[in-house]
Every structure is written in C-alpha cells, then in structure tokens.
N, C-alpha and C positions, 0 to 999 in steps of 0.2 A: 812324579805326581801320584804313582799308583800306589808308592809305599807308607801314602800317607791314608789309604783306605782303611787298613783295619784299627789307627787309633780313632780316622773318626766315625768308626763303627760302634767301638768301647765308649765316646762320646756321646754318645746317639744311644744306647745299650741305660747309660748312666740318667741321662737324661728320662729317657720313659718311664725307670724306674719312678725317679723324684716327682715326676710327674702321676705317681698313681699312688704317691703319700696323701692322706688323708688331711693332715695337715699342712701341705704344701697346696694341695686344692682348697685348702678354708682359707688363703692366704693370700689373696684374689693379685695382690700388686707384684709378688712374688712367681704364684702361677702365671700371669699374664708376662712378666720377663721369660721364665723357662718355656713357653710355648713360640716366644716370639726364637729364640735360640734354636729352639727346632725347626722351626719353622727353616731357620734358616738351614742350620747344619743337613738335615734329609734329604733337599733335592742334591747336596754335594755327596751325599752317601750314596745314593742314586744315580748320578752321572758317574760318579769313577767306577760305580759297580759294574755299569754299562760299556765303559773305554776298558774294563780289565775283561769281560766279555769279548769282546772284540781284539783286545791284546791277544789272548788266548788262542780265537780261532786264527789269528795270523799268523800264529807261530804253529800251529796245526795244521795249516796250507801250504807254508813254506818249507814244513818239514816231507811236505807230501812229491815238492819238486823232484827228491831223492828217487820216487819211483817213475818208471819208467811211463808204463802206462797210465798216471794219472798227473803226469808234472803238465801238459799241456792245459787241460785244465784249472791248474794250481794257478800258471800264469796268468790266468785270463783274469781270475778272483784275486789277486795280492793287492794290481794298485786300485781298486774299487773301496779293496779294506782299508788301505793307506789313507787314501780319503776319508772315508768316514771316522777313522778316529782321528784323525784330526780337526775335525769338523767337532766333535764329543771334547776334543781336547780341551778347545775354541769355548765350547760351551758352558766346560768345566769350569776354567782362568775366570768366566763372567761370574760366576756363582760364586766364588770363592771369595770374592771384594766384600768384605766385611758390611754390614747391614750399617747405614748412616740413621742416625738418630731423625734426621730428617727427612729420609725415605716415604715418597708417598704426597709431601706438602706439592700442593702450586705455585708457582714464582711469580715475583715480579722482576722484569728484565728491564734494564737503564742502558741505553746505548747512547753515548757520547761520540760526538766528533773530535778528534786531537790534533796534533799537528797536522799541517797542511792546508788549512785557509777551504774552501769550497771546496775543493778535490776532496777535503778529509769527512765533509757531511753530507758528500755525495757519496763515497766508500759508506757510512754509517746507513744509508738509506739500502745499498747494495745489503748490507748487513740483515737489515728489518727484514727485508724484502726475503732472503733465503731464509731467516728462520719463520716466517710465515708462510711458506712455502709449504716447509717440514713440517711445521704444526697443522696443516691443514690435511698432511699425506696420514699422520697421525692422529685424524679427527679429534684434536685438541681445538678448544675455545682460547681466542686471541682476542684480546679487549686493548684497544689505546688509552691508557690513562691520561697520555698529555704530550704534546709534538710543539717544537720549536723551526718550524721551515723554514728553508732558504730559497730564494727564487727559481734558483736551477734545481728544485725540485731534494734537495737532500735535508739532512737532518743537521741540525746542532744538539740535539739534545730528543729523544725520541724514546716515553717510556709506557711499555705495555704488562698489562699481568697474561697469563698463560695457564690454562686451567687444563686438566687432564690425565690420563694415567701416564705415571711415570714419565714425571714432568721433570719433576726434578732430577730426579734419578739419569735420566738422557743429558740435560742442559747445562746441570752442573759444573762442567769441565769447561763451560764457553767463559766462564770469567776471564778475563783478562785482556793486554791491549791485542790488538790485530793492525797486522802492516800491511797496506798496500805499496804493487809496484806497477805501476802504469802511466802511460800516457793521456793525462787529464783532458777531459775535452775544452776546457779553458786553457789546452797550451797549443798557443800557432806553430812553434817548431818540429813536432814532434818527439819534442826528451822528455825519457821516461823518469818520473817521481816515486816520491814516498811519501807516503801520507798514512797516518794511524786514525783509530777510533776505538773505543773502549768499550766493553760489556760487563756488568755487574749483575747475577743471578741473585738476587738474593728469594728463599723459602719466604712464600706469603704466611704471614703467621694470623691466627685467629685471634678473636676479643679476650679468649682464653690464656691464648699463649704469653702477651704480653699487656699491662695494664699501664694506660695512658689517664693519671688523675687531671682533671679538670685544672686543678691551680698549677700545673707542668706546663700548659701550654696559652700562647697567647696567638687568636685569631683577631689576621685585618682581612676586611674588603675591601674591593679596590674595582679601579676601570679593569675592563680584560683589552689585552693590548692587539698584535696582529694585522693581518693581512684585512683588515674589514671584516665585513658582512653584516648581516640581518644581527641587530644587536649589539651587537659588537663597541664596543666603547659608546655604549647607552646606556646601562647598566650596571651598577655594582655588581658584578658577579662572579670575577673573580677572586680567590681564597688563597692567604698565605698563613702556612700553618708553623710557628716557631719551638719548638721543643726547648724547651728555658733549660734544663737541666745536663744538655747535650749542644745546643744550640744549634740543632737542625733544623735546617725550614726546606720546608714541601708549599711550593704555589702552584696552583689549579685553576686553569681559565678556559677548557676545551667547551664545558658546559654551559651553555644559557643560564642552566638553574645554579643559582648560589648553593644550596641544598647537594646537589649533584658532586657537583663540584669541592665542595669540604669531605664528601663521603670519598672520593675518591682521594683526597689527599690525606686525609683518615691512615685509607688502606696502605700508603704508601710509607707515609711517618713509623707506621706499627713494621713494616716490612724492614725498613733501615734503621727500627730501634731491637727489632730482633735480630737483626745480623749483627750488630753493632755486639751483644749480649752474648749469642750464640760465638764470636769470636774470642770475649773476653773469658770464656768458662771453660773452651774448648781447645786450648792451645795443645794438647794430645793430637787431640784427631786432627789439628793443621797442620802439624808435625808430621802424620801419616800420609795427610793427603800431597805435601807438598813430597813428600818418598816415591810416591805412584807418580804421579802425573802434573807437577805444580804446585801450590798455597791455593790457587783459585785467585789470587789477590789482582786486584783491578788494575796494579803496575805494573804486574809481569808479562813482558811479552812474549805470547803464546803462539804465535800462529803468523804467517805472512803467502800472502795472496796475490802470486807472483801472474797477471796478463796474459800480458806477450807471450811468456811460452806454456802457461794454460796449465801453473804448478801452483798447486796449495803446498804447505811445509808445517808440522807443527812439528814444533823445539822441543816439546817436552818429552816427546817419545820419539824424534827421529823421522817421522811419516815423511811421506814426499809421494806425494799424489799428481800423475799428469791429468787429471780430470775437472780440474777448476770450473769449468764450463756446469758439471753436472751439477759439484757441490753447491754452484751457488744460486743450481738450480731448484736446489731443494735434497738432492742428494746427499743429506749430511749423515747417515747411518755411515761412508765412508769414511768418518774421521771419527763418529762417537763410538762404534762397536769395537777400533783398535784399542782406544783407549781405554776402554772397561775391560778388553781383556789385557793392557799395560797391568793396569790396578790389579787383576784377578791375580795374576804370575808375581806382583811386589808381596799382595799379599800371602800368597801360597809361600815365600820366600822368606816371612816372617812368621811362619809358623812352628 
C-alpha cells in the first residue's frame, strides 16, 4: 500500500496546481469535479503518510532489539505499533473505495418477505427490527412509508426511507436476499428451516434528480384495506400510483389523508425510477461494485443468518461472525466496516 504514496502525492501535487488556474476556477462545473477529487484523494495522502510514519518508527524499534540495553524496551513498544498500523491500514482500505456518485443521498429501503410462508415475514420483521436499531445508534431518522402485516406480528412487504449522514454510504451493501436458518416458532417438531427475505436500498432521489411528467402517470383511489381501525375502509384514501411508461405501481394506504398518502408514494415511484436509471447508465460502476463486494442486486444472495449456533455468514467477502445475537441486535458496524474495507483493498487492487 505504501508504494502507492508517492504517485498519489504527484496526484495531489497535480491537482492543486489545476486548481489555482484561473480558468479552471472561472469553470465552476469543472472546479467543482477537481475539488470533489481532492476532496477525496487528501485524506488517502494523509492516512498512508501517517502508516509510513508509523512503518518507519517500527522498523527503528525493531532495529533497536540488536542493543543490548535498550531491546527490553524495544519489546514492550513493537506489538503496540503492530496495532496501530494496522488499525491506519484498516482506515486506509476505507478511504480508498472510490467516491459513489451517490455518496451522501438518503434511502428508501424495501424489505420483502420470500420463501418460507410466515417464518419468512417474520425473519423480514427480524430484519426492520435490527436496521432500526442501527439507525437509531446512528441518530438517523427512520420513517415507515407503508407496512403489509401479518398476524404473528411479521412483515410481507415493509417499506421505510432513512434519512441521515452516511446513509447510504453504510447501507448500500444490504441489497440483496438474506437466508434464514432456524426453528420457526410455527414448528411443533423442532426442525430447523430456511426461509429468505429480500432488501433493496435504493438512493432517495429529489424533484431534481428525476422528472415525473404529469401524462406518465395514472392515479386511482381506492378503500385502504387492513387489519381495521379508526377509518379504515371509510374512506378513499388510499393511492395507487402507475408509472405508464415503466409500468411501476407504488400503492399507499398507511395514511388517513389521501394527500399523505400520494406524497409518500410520490417519494417512492421517484426513488424506483431513479434506481431503475441509475442502473441503466451505470453498468461500469456495477461492474465495479459487483468486483468489491456483489451487483447490490435484490437476487443475489448475500448473507445467511444461521440461530442455533448464533453465526451470521456473508458470501461475498467470506465473514462468519459467531455474534448473530449482537448483529441483530443492532450491531451491524460488524459486517458494514469488513466490507468497506473488502471494497477499499478491490479497489487499491485496481489501481
């Protein structure tokens, strides 16, 4: 890694220059790319300067073992160093994962239940349940856009946006299916199952990012269906929104207000016609992402969520975590942090 410091020193060298061109500053679209470059390139110029820092005085310590009178000390400082650059190494791999065009957006996350009948939308609820956990440890804001329940308490279909920093940037890697293997509590014998449930992250996009004309879409109201309540199939108020030109439909009935309730399937239409986009223009960077760590794609299966003996596993990078208990307690920096620095190492690897 460290032999990669002084080209992206010259890189960084290159960079400040074009940045103090006169006409690169009058250039506002073009200054604003070369600063976001830096942006990114500096703190990796900065972390290896730091691990070759730290290289140095190990190899200064260890040369020190030779004397007689200062080797006990030498020993006491080596594995202290060993640590921390590895810890800087760690830090390094994160920084290095190329900057996503979509860095920074909020999500909307779609959690389906799949195979396995109840057991599989009670796993989906497991699901909700631990990344609202996370997102709360991470004082991010968690909104339920629209929930499809089942009696035993689980999900068929359960979709939330997630606002906050470095939303995306953490979550991104959750696309895809997830397996369970447990003992359902719908089973009298005790045999263990399999049951899966899907997650799709897709970047909340703005009014901006993507434009939804008026004659594209056709809205019905309708009863809102469900478990009862106060309203509840009294009222047109629920909203089913058909995108003509993709044939997507988003229906929204969590709300009383019909109003509410179109605004939020609005949000959701814009979010699956930007994904929808974002994949069609982007086949590079899926190309990239599926090198690191996966495609992201909502068929792949990612991850399996073994009980009984209290093992998370993801496939994409190898992990096997005997902590299931914590992760799905909210613990999830122990599966996003490997994998940022998977991506950090693919990408130092293609450089």
């Amino acid at each position: 890694m460290l032999e990669k410091l002084d080209a992206f020193k010259t890189q960084l060298h290159e960079l400040d220059a074009k940045l103090a061109d006169p006409d690169v500053v009058a250039d506002r679209a073009q200054y604003r790319t070369l600063m976001q470059q830096r942006g990114h390139l500096g703190p990796i110029v900065d972390k290896l300067a730091e691990l070759k820092a730290l290289d140095d005085e190990l190899r200064e310590t260890e040369a020190l073992l030779q004397d007689p009178e200062m080797a006990e000390m030498a020993k006491e400082e080596i594995d202290p160093l060993k640590a921390k650059i590895s810890q800087v190494e760690d830090e390094a791999k994160v920084l290095l994962i190329p900057p996503d065009p979509l860095e920074g957006k909020n999500i909307i996350m779609e959690i389906r239940a799949g195979t396995g009948g109840d057991e599989a939308a009670l796993f989906a609820a497991d699901l909700f349940g631990m990344y609202s956990r996370y997102a709360e440890q991470r004082h991010w804001k968690m909104e339920v856009m629209s929930q499809n329940q089942i009696n035993l308490g689980g999900y068929k279909e359960i979709i939330v946006s997630i606002s906050g920093k470095d939303v995306y940037g953490s979550l991104r890697w959750e696309s895809g299916v997830h397996r369970v293997q447990r003992v359902p509590v719908t089973e009298s014998g005790g045999r263990i199952h399999t049951s899966a449930a899907s997650v799709a992250v897709l970047p909340e996009a703005e009014e901006t990012d993507i434009q939804i004309r008026d004659e594209d879409i056709r809205i019905d109201v309708m009863r809102a269906g469900g478990h009862g309540g106060q309203c509840v199939n009294t009222t047109d108020s629920a909203v089913r929104i058909t995108h003509i030109p993709t044939g997507l439909v988003v229906i929204q009935q969590d709300e009383k207000s019909q109003l509410k309730n179109k605004n939020k399937a609005m949000r959701v239409l814009r979010a699956r016609l930007f994904d929808l986009e974002e994949s069609k223009k982007n086949a590079q960077r899926a190309a990239e992402r599926k090198s690191m760590v996966g495609t992201g794609d909502r068929s792949e299966r990612i991850r399996t969520y073994n009980f009984p003996q209290n093992r998370l596993t993801d496939h994409r990078i190898g992990l096997t975590l005997y902590k299931l208990d914590q992760i799905i307690a909210g613990d999830l920096d122990q599966v996003i942090v490997p994998l940022k620095i998977a991506a950090g190492e693919k990408a130092l690897e293609s450089l």
